[in-house]
N, C-alpha and C positions, 0 to 999 in steps of 0.2 A: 924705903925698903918695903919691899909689899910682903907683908909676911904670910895673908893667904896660900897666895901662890907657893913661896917657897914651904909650906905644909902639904900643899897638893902634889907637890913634886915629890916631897919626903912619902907620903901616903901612900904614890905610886909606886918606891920603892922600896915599901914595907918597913922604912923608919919611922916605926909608933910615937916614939917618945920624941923625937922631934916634930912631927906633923901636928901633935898635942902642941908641945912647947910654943910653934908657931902658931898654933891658932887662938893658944889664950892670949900672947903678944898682940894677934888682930884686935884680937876685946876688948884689951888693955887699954890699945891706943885709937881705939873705935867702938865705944861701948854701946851706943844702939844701932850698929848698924848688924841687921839679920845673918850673914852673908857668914861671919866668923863661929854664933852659936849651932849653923848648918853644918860646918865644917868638921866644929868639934862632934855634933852629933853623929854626923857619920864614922867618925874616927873611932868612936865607942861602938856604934852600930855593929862594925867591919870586926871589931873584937870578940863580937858576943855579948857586950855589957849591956842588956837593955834601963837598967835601974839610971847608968849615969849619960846613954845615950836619950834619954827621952826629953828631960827639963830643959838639955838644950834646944830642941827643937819645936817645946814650948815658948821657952824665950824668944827666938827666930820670932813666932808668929808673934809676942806681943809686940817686938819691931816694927813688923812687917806683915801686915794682915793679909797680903797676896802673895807672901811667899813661897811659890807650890812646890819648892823641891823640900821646904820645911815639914808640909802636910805631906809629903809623898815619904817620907824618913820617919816619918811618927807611924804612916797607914802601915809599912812593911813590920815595926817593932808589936801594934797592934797585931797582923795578920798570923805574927809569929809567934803572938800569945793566945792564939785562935780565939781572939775576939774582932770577928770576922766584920759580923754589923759594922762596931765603929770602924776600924780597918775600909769595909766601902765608901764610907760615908768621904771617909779621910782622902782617899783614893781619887773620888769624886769631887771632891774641891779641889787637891793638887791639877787637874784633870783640868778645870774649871780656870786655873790660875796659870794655865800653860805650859804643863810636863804632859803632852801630846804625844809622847813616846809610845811603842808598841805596848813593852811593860807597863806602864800605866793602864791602859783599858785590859791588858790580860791580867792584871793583878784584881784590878775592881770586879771583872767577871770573875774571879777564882774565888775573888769574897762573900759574893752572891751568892756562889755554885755551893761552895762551903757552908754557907747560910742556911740553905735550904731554897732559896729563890731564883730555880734554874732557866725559868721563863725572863727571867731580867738579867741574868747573866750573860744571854744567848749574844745580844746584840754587841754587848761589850770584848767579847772571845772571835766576835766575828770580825769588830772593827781589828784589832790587834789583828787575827791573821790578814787583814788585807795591809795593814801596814808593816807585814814583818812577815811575809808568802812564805821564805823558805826556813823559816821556824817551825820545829817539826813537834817542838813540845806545845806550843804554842795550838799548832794545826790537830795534835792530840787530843786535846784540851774541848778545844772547839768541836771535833768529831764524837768526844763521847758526851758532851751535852746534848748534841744532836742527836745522837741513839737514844739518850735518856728522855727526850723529848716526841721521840718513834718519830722524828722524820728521817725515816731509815738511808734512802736514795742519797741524799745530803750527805750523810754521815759514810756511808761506807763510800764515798767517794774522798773526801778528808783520809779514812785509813790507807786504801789506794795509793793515793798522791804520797802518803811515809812511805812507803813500803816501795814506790816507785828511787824514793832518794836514798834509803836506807832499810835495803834488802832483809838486815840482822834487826829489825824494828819488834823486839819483842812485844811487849804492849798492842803496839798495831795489827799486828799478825791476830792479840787474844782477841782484839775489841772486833776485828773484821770478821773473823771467825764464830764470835757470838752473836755477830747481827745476821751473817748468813745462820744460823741456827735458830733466832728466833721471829726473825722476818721472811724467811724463804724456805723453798725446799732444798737448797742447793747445799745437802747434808755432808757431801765427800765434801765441795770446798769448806764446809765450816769445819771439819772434820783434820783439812789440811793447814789450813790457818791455826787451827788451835796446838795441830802437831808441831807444827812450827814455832809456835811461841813456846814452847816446854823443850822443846829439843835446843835454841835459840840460850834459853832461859831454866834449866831444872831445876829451879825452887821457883819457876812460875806455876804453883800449886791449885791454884784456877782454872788454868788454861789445860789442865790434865782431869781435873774434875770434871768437868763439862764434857774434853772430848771422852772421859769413858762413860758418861751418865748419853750420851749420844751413840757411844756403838752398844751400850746395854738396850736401849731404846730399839733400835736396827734389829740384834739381834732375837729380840723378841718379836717381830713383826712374823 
């Protein structure tokens, strides 16, 4: 009886205390094998428990020193105690050890971004949106690094493409709307972008800031 499995099954359908059950069974009866302290970790992970999710996925590695989904379950509990550094680092080994997933390079770039280190981020937001195109938080993500970084053309082409897939794209509507405001003259579109994001969104409290510090600006001309 493979009792991974039947925990992954339980997992998927939100039977906690058996996907537990099963996983320490795998332990029990496979005690260095990585694959069951993974299991368990995610199972605590998925709960919110980072305290009893993590040693698992300690243990994993000392099994399994190439364990990348183990480094990838430690990077997210790091990421989510915004200890962003290690979270890269972590990210970047999973990465390293074959979790090639969109998420993975968009999580390492978010740690960076997060970090303060938006020029090393860039590349990692970029490989993710080429591996995950119509991910639109994703292609967010990527687009306001790009602003942040003033390669504006780049960037308002990223907001473009949301707002092509999903018209109600609060967010995208602010961020394109503040690059036509701070890269162009093109003050009605920044004007309507940002109306659109507050009308979209009315506790988007930025995106109405800006466009009235924009028509106070107009009005005084």
């Amino acid at each position: 009886m493979n009792y991974n499995e039947i925990g992954i099954t339980a997992l998927q359908d939100g039977e906690y205390e058996k996907a537990v059950e099963s996983f320490v069974k795998a332990i029990e009866g496979d005690p260095e094998n990585a694959v069951g302290y993974i299991n368990l970790g995610n199972v605590f992970a998925s709960l919110g428990d980072a305290e009893k999710a993590e040693p698992f996925f300690q243990k994993a590695i000392t099994f399994d020193a190439e364990a990348g989904t183990a480094f990838y379950g430690l990077a997210n509990l790091y990421y989510n105690k915004e200890r962003y550094e290690e979270a890269a680092k972590l990210y970047e080994t999973a990465i390293r050890h074959g979790v090639e997933e969109a998420d993975a390079y968009f999580m390492l770039g978010k740690s960076l971004e997060r970090a303060g280190k938006e020029k090393l981020a860039l590349p990692y937001l970029q490989r993710a949106a080429e591996l995950a195109p119509d991910d639109l938080e994703i292609r967010l993500s990527y687009g306001i690094v790009l602003a942040n970084m003033e390669l504006f053309t780049e960037a308002g082409a990223e907001f473009r493409f949301i707002i092509e897939q999903d018209e109600e794209n609060a967010d995208a509507h602010y961020n394109l709307g503040f690059l036509y405001a701070v890269s162009t003259e093109q003050k009605q579109d920044a004007l309507a972008h940002l109306e659109k994001a507050f009308t979209i969104d009315p506790e988007h409290v930025q995106a109405r800031y800006i466009y009235d510090m924009i028509q106070l600006g107009e009005n005084e001309k």
